[in-house]
C-alpha positions as CSV (number, residue, x, y, z in Angstrom):
1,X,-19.8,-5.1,-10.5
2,X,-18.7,-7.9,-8.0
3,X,-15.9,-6.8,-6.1
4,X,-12.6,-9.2,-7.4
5,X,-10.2,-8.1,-4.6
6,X,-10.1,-7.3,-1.1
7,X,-6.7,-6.2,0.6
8,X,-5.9,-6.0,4.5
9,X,-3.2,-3.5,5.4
10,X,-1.1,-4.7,7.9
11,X,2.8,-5.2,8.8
12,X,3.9,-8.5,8.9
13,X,5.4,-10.5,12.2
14,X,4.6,-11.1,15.6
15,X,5.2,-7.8,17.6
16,X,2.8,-6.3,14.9
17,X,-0.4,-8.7,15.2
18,X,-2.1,-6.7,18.1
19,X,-1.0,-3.0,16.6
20,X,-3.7,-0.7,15.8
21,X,-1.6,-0.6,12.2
22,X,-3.2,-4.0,11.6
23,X,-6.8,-3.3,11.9
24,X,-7.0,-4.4,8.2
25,X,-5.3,-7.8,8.8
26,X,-7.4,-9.0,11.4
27,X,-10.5,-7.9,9.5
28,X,-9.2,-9.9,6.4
29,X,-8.3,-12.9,8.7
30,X,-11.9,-12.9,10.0
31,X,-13.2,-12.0,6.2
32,X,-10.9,-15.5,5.1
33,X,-12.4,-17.4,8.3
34,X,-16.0,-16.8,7.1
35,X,-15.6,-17.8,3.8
36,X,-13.9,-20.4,4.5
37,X,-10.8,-19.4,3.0
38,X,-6.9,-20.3,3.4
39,X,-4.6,-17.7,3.1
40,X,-1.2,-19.2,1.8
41,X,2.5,-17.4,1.0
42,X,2.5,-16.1,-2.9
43,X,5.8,-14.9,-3.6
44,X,5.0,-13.6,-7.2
45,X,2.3,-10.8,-5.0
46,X,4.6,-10.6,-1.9
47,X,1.7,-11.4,0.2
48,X,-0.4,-14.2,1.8
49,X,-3.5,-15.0,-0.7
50,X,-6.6,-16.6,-0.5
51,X,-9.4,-17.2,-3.2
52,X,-13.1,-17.8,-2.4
53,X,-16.5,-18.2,-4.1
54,X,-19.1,-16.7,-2.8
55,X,-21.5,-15.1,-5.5
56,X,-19.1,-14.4,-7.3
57,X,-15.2,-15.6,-6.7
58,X,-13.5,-13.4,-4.6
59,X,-9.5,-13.1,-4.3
60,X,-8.1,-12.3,-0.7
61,X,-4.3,-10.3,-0.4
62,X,-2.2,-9.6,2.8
63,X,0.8,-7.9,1.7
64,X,4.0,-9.0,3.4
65,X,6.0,-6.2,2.3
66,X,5.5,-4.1,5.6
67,X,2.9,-1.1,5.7
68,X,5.3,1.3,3.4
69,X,5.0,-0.6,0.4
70,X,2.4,-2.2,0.7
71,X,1.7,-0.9,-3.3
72,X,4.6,-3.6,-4.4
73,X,2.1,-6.7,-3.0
74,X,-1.1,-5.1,-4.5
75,X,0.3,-3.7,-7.6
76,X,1.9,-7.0,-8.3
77,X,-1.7,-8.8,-7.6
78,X,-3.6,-6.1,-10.0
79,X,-1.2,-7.0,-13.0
80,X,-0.9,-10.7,-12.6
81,X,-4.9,-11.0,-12.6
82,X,-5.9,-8.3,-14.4
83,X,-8.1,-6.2,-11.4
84,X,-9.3,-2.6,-12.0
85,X,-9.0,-0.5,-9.0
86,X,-12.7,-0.2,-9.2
87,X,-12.7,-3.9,-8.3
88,X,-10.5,-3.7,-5.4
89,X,-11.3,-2.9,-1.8
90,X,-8.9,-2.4,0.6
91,X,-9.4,-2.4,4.5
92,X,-7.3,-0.8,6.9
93,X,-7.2,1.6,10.0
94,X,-8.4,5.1,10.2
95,X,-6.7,8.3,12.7
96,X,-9.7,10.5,11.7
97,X,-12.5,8.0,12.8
98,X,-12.8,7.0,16.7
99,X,-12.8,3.2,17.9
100,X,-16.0,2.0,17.4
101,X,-16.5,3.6,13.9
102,X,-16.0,2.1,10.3
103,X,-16.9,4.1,7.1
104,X,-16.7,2.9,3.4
105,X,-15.1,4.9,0.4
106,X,-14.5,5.3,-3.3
107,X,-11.2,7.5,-4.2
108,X,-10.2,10.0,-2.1
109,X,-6.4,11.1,-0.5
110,X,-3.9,8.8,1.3
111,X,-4.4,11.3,4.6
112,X,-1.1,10.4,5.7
113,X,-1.6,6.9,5.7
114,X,1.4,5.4,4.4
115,X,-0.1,2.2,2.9
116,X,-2.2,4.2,1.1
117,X,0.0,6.3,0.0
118,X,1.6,3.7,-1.8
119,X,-1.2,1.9,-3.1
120,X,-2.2,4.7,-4.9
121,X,1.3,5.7,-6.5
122,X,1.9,2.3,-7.6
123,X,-1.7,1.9,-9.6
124,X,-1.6,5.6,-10.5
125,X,-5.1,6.1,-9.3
126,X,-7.2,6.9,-5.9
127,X,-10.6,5.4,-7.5
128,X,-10.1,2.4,-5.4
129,X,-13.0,1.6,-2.2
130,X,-11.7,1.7,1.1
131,X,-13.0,0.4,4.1
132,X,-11.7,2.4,6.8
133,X,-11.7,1.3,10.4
134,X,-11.5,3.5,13.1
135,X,-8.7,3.9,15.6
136,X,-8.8,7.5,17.2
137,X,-6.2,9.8,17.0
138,X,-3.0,10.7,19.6
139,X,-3.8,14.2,19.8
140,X,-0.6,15.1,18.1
141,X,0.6,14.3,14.6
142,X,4.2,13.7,16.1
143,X,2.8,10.9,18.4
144,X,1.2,8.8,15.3
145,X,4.0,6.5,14.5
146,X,3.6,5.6,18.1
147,X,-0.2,5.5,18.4
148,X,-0.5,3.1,15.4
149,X,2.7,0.6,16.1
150,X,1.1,0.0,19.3
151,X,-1.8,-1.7,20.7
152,X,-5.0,0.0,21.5
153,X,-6.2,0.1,25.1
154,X,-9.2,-2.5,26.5
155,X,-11.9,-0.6,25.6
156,X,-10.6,0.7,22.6
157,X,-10.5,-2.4,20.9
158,X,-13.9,-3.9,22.6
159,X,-14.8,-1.0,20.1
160,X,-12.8,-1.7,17.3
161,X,-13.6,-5.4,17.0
162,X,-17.4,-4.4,17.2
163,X,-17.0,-2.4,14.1
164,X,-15.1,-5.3,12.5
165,X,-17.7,-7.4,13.2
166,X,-20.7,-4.8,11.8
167,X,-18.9,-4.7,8.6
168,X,-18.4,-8.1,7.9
169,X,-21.7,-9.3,8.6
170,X,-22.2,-6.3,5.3
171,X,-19.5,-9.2,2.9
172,X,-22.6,-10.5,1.1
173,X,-23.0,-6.9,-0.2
174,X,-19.3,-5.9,-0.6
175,X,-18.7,-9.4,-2.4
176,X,-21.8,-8.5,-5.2
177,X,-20.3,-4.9,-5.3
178,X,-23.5,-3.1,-3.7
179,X,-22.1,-0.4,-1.8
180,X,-24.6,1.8,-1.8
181,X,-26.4,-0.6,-0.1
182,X,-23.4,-1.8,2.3
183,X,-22.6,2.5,3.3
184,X,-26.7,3.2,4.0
185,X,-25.8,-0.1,6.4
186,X,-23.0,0.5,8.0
187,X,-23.4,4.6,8.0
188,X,-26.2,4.3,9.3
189,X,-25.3,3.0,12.9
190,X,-26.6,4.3,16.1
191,X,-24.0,6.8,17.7
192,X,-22.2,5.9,20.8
């Protein structure tokens, strides 16, 4: 089934753009660059959207509702086109995965990740894919709002950019719904 929606998590505004929070929304902005997408203001999704065709057409979505609720955007998008959350992918950063490392999903918890967390209470259902991109972990769970609202140190985002651009060059499969194919791929990555 070709994938309908893709989602960057991300908080909106200037102070946020080089967060580790917005791992999604610079992946999305690269994802829109490539296929030659503009992302404009929708105020019905509370988000920036962009639509594409590729194989098959694709709908971009960066919520503007901050990180939190990010559900309100996505839910909002879901309704208004009809998307099953088995047709939605949604890209954002990962504590339990180190710079450097990105790894695809179906279903699964939130983890403590807030946009998540809301995503899933607003469409009632975890069976959504995730593209998860890694941004290492503080140490300690009280130094996370921290870790994420800031930006990640030289090499650490040499790293994270790499995995960005390893799972991008896997759209073609992601777009045509091939995961299997896209997670041997990208799973499959020599270790650092």
């Amino acid at each position: 089934m070709p994938m309908r929606l893709i989602v960057g998590l991300g908080n909106p505004g200037r102070d946020y753009i080089p967060t580790r929070h917005n791992a999604g929304y610079r992946w999305l902005e690269r994802c829109a660059l490539s296929l030659g997408v503009s992302m404009q203001p929708d105020a019905k999704c509370f988000g920036l959207v962009g639509s594409g065709q590729d194989t098959q057409s694709v709908h971009l979505l960066m919520p503007q509702t901050f990180m939190n609720v990010s559900g309100k955007s996505v839910g909002a998008f879901m309704r208004f086109y009809k998307i099953a959350p088995e047709d939605l992918l949604v890209v954002h950063d990962e504590l339990d995965l180190l710079p450097g490392e990105a790894r695809l999903k179906q279903g699964g918890g939130h983890g403590g990740h807030n946009g998540l967390k809301d995503i899933i209470n607003v469409l009632g259902t975890q069976q959504f894919w995730r593209l998860r991109l890694g941004i290492g972990h503080p140490g300690h769970r009280d130094a996370v709002a921290d870790w994420v609202l800031s930006s990640p140190r030289a090499d650490e985002s040499a790293l994270i950019e790499d995995a960005m651009a390893r799972s991008l060059a896997l759209l073609p499969q992601l777009l045509q719904g091939d995961f299997p194919a896209a997670m041997r791929e990208l799973h499959t990555q020599p270790k650092r």
